[in-house]
N, C-alpha and C positions, 0 to 999 in steps of 0.2 A: 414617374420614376418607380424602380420594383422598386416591392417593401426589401429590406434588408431582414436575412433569415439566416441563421448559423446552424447547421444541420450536426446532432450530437447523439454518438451513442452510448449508450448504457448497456455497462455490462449484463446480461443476463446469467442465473445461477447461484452461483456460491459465491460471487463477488458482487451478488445486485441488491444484498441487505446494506451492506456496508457501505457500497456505491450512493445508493439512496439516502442513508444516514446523514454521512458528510454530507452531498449535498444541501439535505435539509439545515446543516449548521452553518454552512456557508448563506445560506440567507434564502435556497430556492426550494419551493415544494413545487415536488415531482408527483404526481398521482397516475395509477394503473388500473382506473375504475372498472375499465371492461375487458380486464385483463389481455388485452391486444399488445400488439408490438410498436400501437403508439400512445405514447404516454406523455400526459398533460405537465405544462409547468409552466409555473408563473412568471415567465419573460417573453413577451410576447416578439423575441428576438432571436428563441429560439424553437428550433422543432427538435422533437427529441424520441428516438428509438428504442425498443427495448430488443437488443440482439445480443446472439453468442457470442463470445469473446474472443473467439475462432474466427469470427468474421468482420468483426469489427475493423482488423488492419487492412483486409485488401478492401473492402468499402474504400475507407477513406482513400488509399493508392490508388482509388478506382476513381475518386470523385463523387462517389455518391453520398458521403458523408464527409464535414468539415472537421472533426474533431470527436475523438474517441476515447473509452478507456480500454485498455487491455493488459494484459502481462507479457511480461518478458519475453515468455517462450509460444506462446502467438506470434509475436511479432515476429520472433526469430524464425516459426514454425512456416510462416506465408511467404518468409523471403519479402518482406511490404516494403517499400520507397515509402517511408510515412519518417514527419519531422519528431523528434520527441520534444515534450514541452519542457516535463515535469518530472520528478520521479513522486508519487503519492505515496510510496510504502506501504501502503496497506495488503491483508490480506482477507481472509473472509472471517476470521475470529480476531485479529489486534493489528499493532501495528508493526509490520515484521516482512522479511521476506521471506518466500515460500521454495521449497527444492522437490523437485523430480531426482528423485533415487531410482537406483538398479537394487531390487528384491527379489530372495526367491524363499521359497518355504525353508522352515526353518530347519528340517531333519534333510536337507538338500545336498547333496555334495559339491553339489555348485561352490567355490567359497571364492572366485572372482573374476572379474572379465574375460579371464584369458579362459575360463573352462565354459564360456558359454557358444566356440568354435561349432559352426552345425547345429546348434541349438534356434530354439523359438523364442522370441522376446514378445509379447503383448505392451501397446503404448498407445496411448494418445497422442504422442507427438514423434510419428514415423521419421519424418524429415531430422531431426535433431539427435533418435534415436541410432538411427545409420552413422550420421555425422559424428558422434561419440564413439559405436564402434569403428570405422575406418579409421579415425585418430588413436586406437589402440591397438589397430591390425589383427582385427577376428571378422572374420565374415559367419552373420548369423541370420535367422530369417527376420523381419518384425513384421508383427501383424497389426492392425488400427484395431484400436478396443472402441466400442461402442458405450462404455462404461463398467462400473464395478470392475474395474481392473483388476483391485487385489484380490479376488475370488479364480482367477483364472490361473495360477500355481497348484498342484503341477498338474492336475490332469490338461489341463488347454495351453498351457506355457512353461519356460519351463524357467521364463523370469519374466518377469514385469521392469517397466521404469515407468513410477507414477507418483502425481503428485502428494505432498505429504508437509502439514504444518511440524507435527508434533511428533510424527511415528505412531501413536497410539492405533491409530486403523490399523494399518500394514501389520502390527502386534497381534492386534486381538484377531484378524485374519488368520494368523499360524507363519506372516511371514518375516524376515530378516534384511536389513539394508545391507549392503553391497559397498554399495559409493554412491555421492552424489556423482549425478550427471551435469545438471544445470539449476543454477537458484535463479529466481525470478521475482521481482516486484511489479508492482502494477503502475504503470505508467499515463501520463495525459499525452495524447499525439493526436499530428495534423496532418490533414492531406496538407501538400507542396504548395498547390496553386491557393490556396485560400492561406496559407500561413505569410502568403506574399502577396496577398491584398491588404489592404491599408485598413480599411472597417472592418474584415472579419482579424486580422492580426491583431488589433484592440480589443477585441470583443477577446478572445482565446487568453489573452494576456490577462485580463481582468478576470477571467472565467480561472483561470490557474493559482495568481494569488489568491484567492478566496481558498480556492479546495487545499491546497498548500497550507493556509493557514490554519485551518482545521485539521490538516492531520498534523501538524505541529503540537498546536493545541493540544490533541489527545495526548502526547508522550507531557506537558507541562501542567503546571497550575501556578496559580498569584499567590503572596503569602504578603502579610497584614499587621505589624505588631508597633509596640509601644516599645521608646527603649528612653532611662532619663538621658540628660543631656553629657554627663561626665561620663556614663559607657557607651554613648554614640559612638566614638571612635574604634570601642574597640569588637562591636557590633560589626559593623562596614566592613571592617575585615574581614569578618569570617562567612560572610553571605557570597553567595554565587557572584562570577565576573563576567557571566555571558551579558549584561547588561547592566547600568549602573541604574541602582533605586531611586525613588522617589522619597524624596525626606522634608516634611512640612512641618514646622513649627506650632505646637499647640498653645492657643494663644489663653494667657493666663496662667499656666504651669510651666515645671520644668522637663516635660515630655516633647519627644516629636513622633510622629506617625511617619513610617518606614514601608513603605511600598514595591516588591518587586519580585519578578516571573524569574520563574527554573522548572526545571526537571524534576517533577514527580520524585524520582529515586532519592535524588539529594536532602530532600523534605525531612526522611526516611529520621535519616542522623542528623541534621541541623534543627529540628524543631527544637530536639530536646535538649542540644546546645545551648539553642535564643535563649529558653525556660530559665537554664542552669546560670545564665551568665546576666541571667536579673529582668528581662523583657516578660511582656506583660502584655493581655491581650493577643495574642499569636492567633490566626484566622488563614486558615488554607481555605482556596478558592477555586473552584474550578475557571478556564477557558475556553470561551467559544473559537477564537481564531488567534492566533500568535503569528503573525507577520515580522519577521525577524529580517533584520540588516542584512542584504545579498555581503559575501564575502568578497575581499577585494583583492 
C-alpha cells in the first residue's frame, strides 16, 4: 500500500514569517535548514514546499500540490479551479486583510480612474488590474512590475496598483491612494481531486481547524478572576456572551473562580470594571488555539 502523503504549500515572502509562526502554534515545526524549496516538518503525512504565492493556486488546479496557502488576489489573479477551505485572515504584520490600491505621486494631476485614459499602470496583478479598468470604461496600458512598485511613479508609470497594509510605504515613497482596487485575505485551499478523497479530505480538515484556531486565538485571550458569591450574579452579567464561563466553587470560602475567553479589545474596559465592581485576582492569559462553535 502507498504511504499516504498530503503535498502542502508554503507561502514564500512576506507571508512566510507568519505562515510559519502559526503553524508552529498550531502544533507543527516546519524547518528550512538548507534554505531549499523543501522544507522539513514534523508529520511524517506531510511533504511540504516552500513557493511563491503566485503559484501556489495553479499547483494545486494542477495537481501537483494538495493543499496551499495563498491570498485573495493570487487566486483571483491564476483564474485557479482550487476549493477554499478557510479564510486565515492574516497578513504579514497582524491579523487583517490587506488591499491593492490605485496610487499615483502625490504632486500628480491624476486625481481618478477616469484620468488615467492612455495612461500606464505598473502592477503585479495584470489580470485583475485590466478587469478593474474595463469595469470603469478606461482603457490604459498595465505593465507587470517585477517589484518595488511604488518607486516606479512617475518617471516609469504613471500609476501603480499595489499592495499596501497600512499606506505608510506608498507615503513615504511621494505617493497617494486613489481607490482601493481589491482587498484580500490569505486563504487555505485545495486542489478538487484530493479535497474529494476521503484521507486526504480528513487530513485538510484537521490541518484547518488547528491554523483557524490560532488565528482566532491571536485576536483573544482567557481572563481569570475571583468574584464573592452575592456579586456573582451581577458579575455574569457584564462579561462577554460569545461563550458562557467557567464558574467553580472555592471550597472552604465564599469565592468562586470565574473562567472565560474574549476578545482582546473588550479586556481593554472590562478589566477595570471586574476591579471596580469588587473582583479580585483578575489574570489576562494569552491563547494558543480558540476553536470556537461553527455558526449555525
Amino acid at each position: 500500500m502507498a504511504e499516504k502523503k498530503l503535498k502542502l504549500g508554503i507561502p514564500k515572502g512576506s507571508l512566510q514569517e507568519s505562515t510559519l509562526r502559526i503553524f508552529k502554534k498550531a502544533g507543527f515545526n516546519v524547518e528550512n535548514p538548507s534554505r531549499s524549496y523543501f522544507l522539513k516538518i514534523d508529520d511524517p503525512e506531510i511533504e511540504c514546499f516552500l513557493l511563491r504565492p503566485q503559484e501556489i493556486p495553479k499547483y494545486l488546479e494542477r495537481g501537483k500540490l494538495d493543499l496551499g496557502i495563498s491570498g485573495d488576489e493570487c487566486i483571483a489573479e491564476a483564474k485557479a479551479k482550487v476549493i477554499e477551505i478557510c479564510d486565515l485572515k492574516y497578513a504579514k504584520q497582524e491579523i487583517k486583510k490587506v488591499k491593492w490600491v490605485l496610487a499615483v505621486s502625490k504632486d500628480s494631476k491624476i486625481k481618478s480612474i477616469k484620468d488615467l485614459q492612455g495612461k500606464t499602470i505598473s502592477t503585479e496583478i495584470v489580470n485583475l488590474a485590466k478587469d478593474y479598468l474595463k469595469k470603469n470604461k478606461v482603457k490604459a496600458k498595465v505593465e507587470f512590475s517585477f517589484g518595488a512598485t511604488e518607486v516606479k511613479p512617475p518617471r516609469f508609470a504613471d500609476a501603480v496598483i499595489d499592495l499596501t497594509e497600512t499606506g505608510a510605504s506608498l507615503k513615504a515613497h511621494g505617493l497617494k491612494i486613489l481607490d482601493t482596487v481589491f482587498e484580500s485575505s490569505t486563504k487555505l485551499i485545495a486542489n478538487r481531486k484530493s479535497w474529494a478523497d476521503k484521507w486526504k479530505k480528513e487530513k485538510i480538515k484537521d490541518i484547518a481547524i488547528l491554523l483557524k484556531g490560532v488565528v482566532e486565538s491571536d485576536r483573544m485571550a482567557g481572563l481569570f478572576l475571583h468574584v464573592s458569591k452575592d456579586k456573582l450574579g451581577r458579575i455574569l452579567k457584564v462579561l462577554p456572551s460569545m461563550k458562557k464561563p467557567t464558574v467553580t466553587k472555592i471550597a472552604g470560602t465564599i469565592l468562586y473562580d470565574v473562567c472565560i475567553a474574549g476578545y482582546k479589545k473588550e479586556f481593554r474596559e472590562l478589566i477595570p470594571l471586574l476591579k471596580r465592581m469588587g473582583c479580585s485576582g483578575i489574570v489576562e492569559f494569552p491563547l494558543n488555539k480558540a476553536v470556537l462553535q461553527n455558526k449555525s
